[in-house]
C-alpha positions in Angstrom: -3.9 16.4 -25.5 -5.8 17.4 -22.3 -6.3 15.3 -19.4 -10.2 15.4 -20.2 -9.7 13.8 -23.4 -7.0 11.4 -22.7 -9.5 10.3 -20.3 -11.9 10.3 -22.8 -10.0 8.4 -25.1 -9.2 5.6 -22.4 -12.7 5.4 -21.8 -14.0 5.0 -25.4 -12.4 1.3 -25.6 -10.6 2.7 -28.5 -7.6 1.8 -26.9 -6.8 -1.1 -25.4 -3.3 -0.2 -23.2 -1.7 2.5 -21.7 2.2 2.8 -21.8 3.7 5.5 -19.7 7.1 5.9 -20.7 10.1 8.0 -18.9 13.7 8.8 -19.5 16.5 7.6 -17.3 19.5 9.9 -16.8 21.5 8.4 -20.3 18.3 8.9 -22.6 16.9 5.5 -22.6 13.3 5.2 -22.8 11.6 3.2 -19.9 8.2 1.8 -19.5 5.6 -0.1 -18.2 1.7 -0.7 -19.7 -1.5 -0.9 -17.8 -4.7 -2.1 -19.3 -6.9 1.0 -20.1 -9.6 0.4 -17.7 -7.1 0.8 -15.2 -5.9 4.4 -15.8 -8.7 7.0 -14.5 -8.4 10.1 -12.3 -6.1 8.9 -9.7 -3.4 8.2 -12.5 -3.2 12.1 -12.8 -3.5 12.3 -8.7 -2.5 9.5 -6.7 0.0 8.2 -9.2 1.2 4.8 -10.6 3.8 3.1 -8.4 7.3 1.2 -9.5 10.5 0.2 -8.6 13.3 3.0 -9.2 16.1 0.8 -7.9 16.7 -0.7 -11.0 16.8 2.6 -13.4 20.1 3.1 -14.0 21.3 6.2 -11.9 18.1 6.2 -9.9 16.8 5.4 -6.8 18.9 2.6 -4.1 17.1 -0.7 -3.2 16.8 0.7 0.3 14.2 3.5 -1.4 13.1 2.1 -4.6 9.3 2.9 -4.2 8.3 5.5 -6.4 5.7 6.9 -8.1 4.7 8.6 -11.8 1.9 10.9 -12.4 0.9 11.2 -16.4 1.1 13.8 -18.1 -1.4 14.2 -21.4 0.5 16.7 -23.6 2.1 14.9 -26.1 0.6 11.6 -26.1 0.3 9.6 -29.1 -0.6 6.0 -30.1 1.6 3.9 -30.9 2.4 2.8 -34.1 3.9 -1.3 -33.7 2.0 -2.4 -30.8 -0.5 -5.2 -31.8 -3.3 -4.1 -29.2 -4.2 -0.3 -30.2 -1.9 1.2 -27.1 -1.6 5.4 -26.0 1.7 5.9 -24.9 1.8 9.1 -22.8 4.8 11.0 -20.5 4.6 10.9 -17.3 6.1 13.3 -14.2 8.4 11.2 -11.8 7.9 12.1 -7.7 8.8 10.9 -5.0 5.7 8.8 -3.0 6.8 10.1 0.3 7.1 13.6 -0.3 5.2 13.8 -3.1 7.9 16.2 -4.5 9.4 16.0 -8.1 12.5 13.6 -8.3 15.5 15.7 -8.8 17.2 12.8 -11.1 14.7 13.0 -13.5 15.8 14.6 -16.9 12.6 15.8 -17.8 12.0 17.6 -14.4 15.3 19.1 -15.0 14.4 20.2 -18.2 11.3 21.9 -16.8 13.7 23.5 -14.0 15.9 25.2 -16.1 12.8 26.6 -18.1 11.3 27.6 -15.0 14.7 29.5 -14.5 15.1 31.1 -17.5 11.8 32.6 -16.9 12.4 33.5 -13.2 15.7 35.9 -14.8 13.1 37.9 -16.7 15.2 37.5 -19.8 12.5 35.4 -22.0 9.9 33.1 -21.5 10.5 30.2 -23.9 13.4 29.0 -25.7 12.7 27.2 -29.1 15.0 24.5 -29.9 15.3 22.2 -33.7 17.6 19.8 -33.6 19.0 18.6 -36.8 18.9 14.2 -36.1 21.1 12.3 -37.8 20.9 8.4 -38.2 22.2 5.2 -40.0 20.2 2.4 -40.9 21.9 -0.7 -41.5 20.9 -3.9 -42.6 23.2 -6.1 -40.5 24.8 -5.6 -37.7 27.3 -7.5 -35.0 29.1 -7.1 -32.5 30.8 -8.9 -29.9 33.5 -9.2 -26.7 35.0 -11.7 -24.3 38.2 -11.9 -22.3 39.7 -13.7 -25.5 38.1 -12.0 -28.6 36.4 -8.3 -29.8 34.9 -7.5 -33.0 31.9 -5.7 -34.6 30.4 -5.6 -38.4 28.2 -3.3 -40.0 26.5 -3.9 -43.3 24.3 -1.8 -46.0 23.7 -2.5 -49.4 24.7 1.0 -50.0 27.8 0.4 -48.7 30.5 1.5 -51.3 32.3 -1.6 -50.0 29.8 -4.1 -51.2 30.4 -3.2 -55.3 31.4 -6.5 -55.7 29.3 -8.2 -53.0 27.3 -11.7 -54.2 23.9 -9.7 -54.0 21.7 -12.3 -56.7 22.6 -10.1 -58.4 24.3 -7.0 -57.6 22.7 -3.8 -59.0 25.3 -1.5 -58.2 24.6 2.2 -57.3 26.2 2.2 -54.0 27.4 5.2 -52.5 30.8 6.2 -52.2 32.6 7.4 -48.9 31.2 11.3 -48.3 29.0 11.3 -51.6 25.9 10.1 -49.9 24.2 13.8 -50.2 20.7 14.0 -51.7 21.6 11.2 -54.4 18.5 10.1 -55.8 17.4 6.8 -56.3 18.6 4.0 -57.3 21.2 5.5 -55.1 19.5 6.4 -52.1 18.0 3.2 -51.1 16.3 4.5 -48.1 13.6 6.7 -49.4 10.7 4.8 -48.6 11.6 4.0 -45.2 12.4 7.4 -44.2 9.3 8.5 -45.7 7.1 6.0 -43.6 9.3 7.3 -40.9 7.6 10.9 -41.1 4.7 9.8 -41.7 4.2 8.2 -38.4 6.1 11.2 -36.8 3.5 13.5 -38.1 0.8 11.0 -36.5 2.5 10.9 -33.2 2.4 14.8 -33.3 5.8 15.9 -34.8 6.0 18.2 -37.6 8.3 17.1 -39.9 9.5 19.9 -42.4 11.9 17.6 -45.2 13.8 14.1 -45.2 17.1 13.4 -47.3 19.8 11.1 -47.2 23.2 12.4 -45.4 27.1 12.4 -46.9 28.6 9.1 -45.4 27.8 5.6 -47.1 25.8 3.0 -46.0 22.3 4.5 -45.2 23.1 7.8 -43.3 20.1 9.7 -43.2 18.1 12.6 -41.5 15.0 13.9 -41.0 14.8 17.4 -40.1 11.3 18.3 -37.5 10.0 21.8 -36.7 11.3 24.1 -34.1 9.6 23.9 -30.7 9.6 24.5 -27.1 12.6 22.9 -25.2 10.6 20.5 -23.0 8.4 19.4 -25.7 11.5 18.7 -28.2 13.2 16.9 -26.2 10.1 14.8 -25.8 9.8 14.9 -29.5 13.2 13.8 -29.7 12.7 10.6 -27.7 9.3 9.7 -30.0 11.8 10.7 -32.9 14.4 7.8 -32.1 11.2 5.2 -30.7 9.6 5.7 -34.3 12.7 6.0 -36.4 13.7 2.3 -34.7 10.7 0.7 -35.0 9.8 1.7 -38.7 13.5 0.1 -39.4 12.3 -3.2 -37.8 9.6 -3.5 -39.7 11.5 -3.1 -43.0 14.4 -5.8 -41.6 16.9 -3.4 -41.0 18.0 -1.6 -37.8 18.6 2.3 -37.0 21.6 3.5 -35.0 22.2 6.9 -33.4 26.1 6.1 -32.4 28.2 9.0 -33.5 31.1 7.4 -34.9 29.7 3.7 -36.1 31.9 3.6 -39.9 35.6 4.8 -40.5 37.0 6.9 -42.7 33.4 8.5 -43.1 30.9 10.7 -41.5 30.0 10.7 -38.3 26.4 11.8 -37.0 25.6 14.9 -35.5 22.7 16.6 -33.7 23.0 20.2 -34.7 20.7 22.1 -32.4 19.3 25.3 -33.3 18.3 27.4 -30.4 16.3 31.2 -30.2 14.7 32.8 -27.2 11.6 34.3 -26.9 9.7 36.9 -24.7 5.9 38.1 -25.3 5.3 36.5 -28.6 8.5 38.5 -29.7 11.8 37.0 -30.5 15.2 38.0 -28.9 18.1 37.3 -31.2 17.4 39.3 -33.8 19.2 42.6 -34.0 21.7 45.2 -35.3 25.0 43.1 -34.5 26.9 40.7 -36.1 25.4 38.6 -38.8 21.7 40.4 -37.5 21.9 39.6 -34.3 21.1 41.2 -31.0 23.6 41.9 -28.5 21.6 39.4 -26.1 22.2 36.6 -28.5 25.9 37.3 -28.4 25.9 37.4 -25.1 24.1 33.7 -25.5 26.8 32.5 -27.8 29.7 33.7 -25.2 28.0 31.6 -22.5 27.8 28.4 -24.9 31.8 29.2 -25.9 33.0 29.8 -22.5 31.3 26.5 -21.4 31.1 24.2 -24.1 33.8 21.7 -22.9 31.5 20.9 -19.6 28.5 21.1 -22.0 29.9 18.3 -24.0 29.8 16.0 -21.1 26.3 16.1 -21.8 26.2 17.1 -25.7 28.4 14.4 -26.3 28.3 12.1 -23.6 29.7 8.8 -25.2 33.4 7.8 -25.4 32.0 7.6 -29.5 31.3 10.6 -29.7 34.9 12.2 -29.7 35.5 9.6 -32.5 33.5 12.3 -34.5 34.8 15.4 -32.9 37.9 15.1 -34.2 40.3 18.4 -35.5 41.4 18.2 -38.6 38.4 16.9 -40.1 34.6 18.0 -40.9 33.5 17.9 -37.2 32.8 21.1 -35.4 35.6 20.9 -32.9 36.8 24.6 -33.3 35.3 26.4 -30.2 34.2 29.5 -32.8 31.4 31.3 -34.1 30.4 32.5 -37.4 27.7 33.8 -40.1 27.2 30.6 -42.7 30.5 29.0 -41.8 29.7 25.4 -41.2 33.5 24.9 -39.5 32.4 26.5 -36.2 31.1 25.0 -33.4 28.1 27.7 -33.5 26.8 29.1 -36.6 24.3 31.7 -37.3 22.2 30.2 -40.2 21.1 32.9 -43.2 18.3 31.1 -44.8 15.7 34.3 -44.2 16.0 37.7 -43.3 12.8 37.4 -41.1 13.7 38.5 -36.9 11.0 35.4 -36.4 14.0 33.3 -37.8 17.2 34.3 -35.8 18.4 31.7 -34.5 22.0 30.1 -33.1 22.9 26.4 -34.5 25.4 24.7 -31.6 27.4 22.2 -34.2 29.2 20.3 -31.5 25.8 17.7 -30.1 25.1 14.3 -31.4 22.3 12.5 -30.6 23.7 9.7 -28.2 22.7 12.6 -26.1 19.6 12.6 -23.4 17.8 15.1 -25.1 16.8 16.7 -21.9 20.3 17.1 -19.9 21.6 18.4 -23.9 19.4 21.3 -24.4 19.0 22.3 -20.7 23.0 22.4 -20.6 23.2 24.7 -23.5 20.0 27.2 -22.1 21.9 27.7 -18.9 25.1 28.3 -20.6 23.6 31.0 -22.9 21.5 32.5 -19.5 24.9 32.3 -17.8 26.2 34.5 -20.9 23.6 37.3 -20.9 23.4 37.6 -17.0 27.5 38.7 -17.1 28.2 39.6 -20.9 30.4 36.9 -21.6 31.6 38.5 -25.0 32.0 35.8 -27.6 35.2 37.5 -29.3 35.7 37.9 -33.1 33.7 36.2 -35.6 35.6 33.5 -38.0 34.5 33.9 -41.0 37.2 31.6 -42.4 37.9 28.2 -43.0 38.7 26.7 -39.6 39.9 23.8 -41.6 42.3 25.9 -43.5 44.2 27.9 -41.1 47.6 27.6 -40.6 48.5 26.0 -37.7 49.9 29.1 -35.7 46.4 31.0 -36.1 44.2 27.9 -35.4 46.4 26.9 -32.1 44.8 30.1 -30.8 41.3 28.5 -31.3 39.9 26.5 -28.5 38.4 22.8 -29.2 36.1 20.6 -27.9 37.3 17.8 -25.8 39.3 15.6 -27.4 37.9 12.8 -25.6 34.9 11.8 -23.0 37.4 12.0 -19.7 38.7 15.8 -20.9 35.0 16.3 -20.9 33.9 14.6 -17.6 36.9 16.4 -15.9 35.7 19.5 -17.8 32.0 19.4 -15.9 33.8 18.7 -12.6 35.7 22.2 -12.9 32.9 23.6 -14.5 29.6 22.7 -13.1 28.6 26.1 -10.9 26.3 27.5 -14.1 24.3 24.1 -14.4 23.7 24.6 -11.0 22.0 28.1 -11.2 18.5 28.0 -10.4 19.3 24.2 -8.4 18.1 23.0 -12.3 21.2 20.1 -12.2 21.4 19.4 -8.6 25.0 18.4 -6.8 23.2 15.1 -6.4 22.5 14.5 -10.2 25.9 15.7 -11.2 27.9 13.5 -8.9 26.3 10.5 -9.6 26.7 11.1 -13.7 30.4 11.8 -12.9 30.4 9.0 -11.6 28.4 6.4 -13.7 30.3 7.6 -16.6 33.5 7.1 -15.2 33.0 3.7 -14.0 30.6 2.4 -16.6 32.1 4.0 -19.7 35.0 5.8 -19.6 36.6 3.2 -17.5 35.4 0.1 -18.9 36.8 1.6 -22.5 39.9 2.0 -20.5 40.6 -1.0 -19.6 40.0 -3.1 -22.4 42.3 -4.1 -25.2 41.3 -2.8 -28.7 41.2 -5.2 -31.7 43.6 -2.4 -33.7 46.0 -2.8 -31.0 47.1 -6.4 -32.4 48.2 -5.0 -35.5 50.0 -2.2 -33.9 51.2 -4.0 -31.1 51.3 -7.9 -31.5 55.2 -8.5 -33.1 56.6 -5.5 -30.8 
């Protein structure tokens, strides 16, 4: 959408509010609404004024002032509001200088494509992240000085076969066989359904739905490839929709990594290409019909993907899922097909349009735009000094025998290895001044303090039956 015809839009009384939404630095949506006859030409020039002091990461209370200047592209209505409402991005800056505010995730996203294209190497960089999600029916959770506990529920949940359900119908799903099931089975069909439905409204081309492997309502909806800045928008309508369309049904979505035991976790596999001209760059005569840039690419995502995970997989969760020895990506690899590596090079068509890299580590806990700008400037930092990527595996990762897999680099094995990670490997995020010293300081240090720290500290309810007769 233009700026002429959100105007227009405003204007025709069609819509009665005006959200403008932003992201703080750990993904969560923010907002604030005006009434429409509010918003006119100054909202795109002089700006809309709030208090950054209490956005977490942001601004101090001795400069909290700041201002937000919408942008059109990608606005959308929004499906749950009772008064017809057009929710719409907006650029953060700072009121005094007028300049863009180097915290904001979306400006940073902008920054590194405004690098990538200052190298000469390509213009865009197409990324399609694979979202995975759970939708439960029930869910609880609780801690004091005295107590901890949480409970999830879903009446696919192969632990409810004998559940009081008035009455029980069976066909739930058992542990890792909840992949493309049909009804009865899959009892989420509908939902996810209604849940592309209102992501095609908002925009979002939505290319197939299914149910995923764990128990218990795992699902995912897969949405086209697009340009980095506008997925990771996409990506924060995805979740907003994906939530809301739950409510309505009674139920609730979750994007935690690691939320069941014993069973899948949930990933954000994130397909990446670059492009220059109209023409695409990773197709080629090397390995698996790629280009000798694209392996380049893949050597910069290797070399740095244990600082990338500090923003790929930025929860102390997540490393509940990335765990060796199971199904997670954790094996710091690449390969043709071979869903065990950490990056895979899919084989679905032989077209050059379709050459892409798919980085298996992410989940979607992630900020969307910190995730895929950490990965682009990992695979620039690759091709500017041909970082080879070594050999292929083309085997099992899983499988190996233990002397040839300890040769294999992991991921972190938790989210302080990958926090310390960033601090000894920040200089390529810092190419172009796309993450700032600022930014990355004060994310060190909010996830220290707030997460990894506070996890830390606290006993853990399994420690009792370890612990409580030693």
């Amino acid at each position: 959408m233009e700026k002429e015809q959100f105007l227009k839009l405003v204007k025709s009384g069609e819509v009665k509010f005006v959200d403008v939404r932003f992201t703080d630095p750990f993904g969560t949506w923010q907002h604030f609404t005006l009434p429409a006859e509010e918003v006119d030409e100054a909202a795109f020039e002089e700006g809309l004024g709030f208090d950054g002091s209490s956005i977490r990461g942001w601004q101090g209370i001795e400069a909290s002032d700041m201002n937000v200047i919408i942008d059109p592209k990608g606005a959308f209505i929004d499906p749950f509001m009772k008064e017809p409402t057009l929710v719409c991005f907006v650029e953060v800056i700072d009121p005094i200088t007028r300049e863009p505010y180097q915290r904001d995730p979306r400006y940073i996203a902008k920054k590194a494509i405004n690098y990538l294209q200052s190298t000469g190497i390509a213009d865009t960089c197409f990324v399609g992240p694979e979202i995975e999600f759970f939708i439960f029916d029930d869910v609880k959770f609780g801690y004091g000085r005295n107590y901890s506990y949480h409970f999830v529920d879903s009446i696919e949940g192969w632990w409810n076969t004998d559940r009081e359900e008035a009455p029980n119908l069976g066909y739930k799903i058992p542990h890792k066989r909840g992949y493309f099931p049909v009804p009865p089975h899959d009892k989420t069909h509908d939902i996810r359904s209604e849940m592309c439905l209102l992501l095609q409204d908002a925009g979002i081309t939505v290319e197939f739905h299914h149910h995923e492997v764990a128990t218990a309502g795992q699902g995912e909806i897969d949405i086209r490839y697009a340009e980095l800045v506008t997925q990771a928008d996409n990506v924060m309508k995805y979740k907003y929709i994906l939530r809301g369309t739950a409510t309505k049904y009674g139920k609730t979505v979750t994007f935690m990594p690691k939320p069941i035991f014993e069973d899948n976790g949930t990933g954000m596999h994130t397909h990446m290409s670059l492009w220059k001209n109209g023409e695409p760059l990773f197709a080629g005569n090397e390995y698996a019909g790629l280009s000798e840039l694209a392996l380049y690419f893949i050597g910069g995502v290797l070399k740095h993907a244990k600082a990338i995970c500090a923003f790929t997989n930025p929860t102390t969760n997540s490393y509940k899922r990335l765990v060796p020895g199971f199904e997670a990506p954790v094996n710091l690899a690449y390969s043709a097909r071979n869903r065990s590596a950490a990056v895979r090079i899919p084989m679905y068509s032989p077209s050059p349009k379709a050459k892409r890299i798919e980085v298996r580590f992410p989940d979607p806990s992630s900020n969307p735009y910190l995730a895929f700008s950490a990965l682009l400037l990992a695979g620039i930092d690759g091709i500017l000094n041909k970082i080879d990527p070594g050999e292929p595996m083309d085997k099992d990762l899983y499988s190996l025998p233990p002397e040839e897999l300890a040769n294999i680099p992991t991921t972190p094995a938790s989210l302080e290895e990958a926090i310390k990670a960033l601090e000894e490997d920040m200089d390529f995020l810092k190419a172009g001044d796309v993450f700032t010293e600022d930014f990355l300081n004060m994310y060190i240090e909010y996830k220290r303090e707030n997460d990894i720290d506070a996890i830390r500290l606290r006993p853990h309810p399994y420690e009792f039956l370890l612990y409580f007769d030693v």
